[in-house]
N, C-alpha and C positions, 0 to 999 in steps of 0.2 A: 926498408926505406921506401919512400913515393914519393915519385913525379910527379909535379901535378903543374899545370897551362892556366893561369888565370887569366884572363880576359878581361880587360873593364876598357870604358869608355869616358870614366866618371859623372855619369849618371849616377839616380837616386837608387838605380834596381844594379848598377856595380858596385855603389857604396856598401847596397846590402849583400851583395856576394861577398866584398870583401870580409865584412863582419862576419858572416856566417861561416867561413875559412877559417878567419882567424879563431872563432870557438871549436873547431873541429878540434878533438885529439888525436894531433897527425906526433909519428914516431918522430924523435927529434933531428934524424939526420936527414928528414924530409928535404928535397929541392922543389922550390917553387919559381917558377918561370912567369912574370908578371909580364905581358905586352899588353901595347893601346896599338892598334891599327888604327890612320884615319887615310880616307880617299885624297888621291892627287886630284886637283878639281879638274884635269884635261885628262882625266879616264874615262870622263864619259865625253868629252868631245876632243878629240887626239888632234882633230883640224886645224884647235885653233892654236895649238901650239908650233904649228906652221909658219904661222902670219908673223911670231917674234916681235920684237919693241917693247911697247909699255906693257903688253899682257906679261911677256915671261918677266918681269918688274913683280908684276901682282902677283904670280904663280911662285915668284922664291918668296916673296913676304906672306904670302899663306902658307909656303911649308916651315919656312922657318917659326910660325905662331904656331903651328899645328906641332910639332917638334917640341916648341915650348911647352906647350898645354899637356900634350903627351906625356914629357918629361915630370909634369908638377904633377900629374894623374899616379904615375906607376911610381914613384916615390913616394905619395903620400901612404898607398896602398902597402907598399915598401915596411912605410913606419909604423901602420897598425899591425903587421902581422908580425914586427919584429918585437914590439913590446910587448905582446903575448908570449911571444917563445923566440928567444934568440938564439936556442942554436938550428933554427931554421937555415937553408941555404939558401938566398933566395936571389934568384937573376932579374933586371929587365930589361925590356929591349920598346923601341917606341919606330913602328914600320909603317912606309905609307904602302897602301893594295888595299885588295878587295877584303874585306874582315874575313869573309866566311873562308873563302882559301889561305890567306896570311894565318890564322889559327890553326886550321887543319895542319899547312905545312910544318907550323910549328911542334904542333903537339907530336908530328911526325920523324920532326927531327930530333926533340926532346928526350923521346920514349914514352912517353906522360903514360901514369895509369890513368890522370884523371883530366879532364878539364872543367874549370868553372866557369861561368857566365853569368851575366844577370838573365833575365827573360826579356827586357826589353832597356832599348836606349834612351837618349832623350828626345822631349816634340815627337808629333804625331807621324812625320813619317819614317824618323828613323827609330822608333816603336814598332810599325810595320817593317822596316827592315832588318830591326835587331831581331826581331821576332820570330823572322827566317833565316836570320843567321845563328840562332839558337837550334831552332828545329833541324837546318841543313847539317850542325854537330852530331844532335844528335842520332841523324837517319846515316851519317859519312865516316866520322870520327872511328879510329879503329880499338879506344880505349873508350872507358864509361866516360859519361856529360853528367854535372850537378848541374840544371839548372834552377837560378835562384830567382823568387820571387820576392818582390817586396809589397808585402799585405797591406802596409801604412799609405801605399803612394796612390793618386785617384786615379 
């Protein structure tokens, strides 16, 4: 059987991870571990969550959308891989942190043989940072990385 860590973001380059998973001929009591990690927006400025009021207002209504969107991400992903093969096991989980250590950790807690990823997010700069949280997998990660590419996207 295989563990395996899928990663998405629901971008067009996780849309294609997922597709390319679900064609793999994984053994059937395979588990698959679907997370979307997204950033808490006061991780990068921890200050402002000091000052309280209307900001932690906006800071629950972005995690709660973030949560949402997460949730409709790793479900969707969920249901392409389960119509392909349903005696798949498949978990997910939707975490806020830093992607590149949130996945590691995971894959770590998991056991994962594998993790999948796309190669890059969506927009330009979280492209540049998918793009290093692809590469920090696969230089850190103590099992293989798929990274997947999607040929079709500009």
């Amino acid at each position: 059987m295989m563990k395996i860590v899928l990663a998405i973001d629901g971008s067009d380059f996780s849309k294609e991870a997922v597709k390319k998973l679900a064609k793999m001929p994984l053994p059937n009591d395979s588990e698959i571990s679907i997370i979307n990690v997204y950033e808490h927006p006061a991780m990068s400025t921890p200050e402002i969550m000091a000052t309280g009021g209307s900001l932690n207002n906006y800071f629950e209504e972005f995690l709660s959308g973030a949560q949402k969107i997460g949730n409709k991400i790793v479900s969707e992903a969920s249901n392409v891989l389960k119509s392909k093969n349903e005696e798949l096991i498949i978990t997910t989980s939707v975490v806020s942190g830093l992607p590149k250590s949130a996945i590691l950790e995971k894959a770590e807690s998991f056991d994962a043989d594998l993790i999948v990823v796309g190669s890059q997010g969506q927009g330009a700069f979280s492209r540049f940072l998918l793009g290093s949280v692809s590469q920090y997998l696969a230089a850190h990660a103590k099992c293989s990385v798929m990274i997947v590419k999607d040929k079709d996207a500009k």
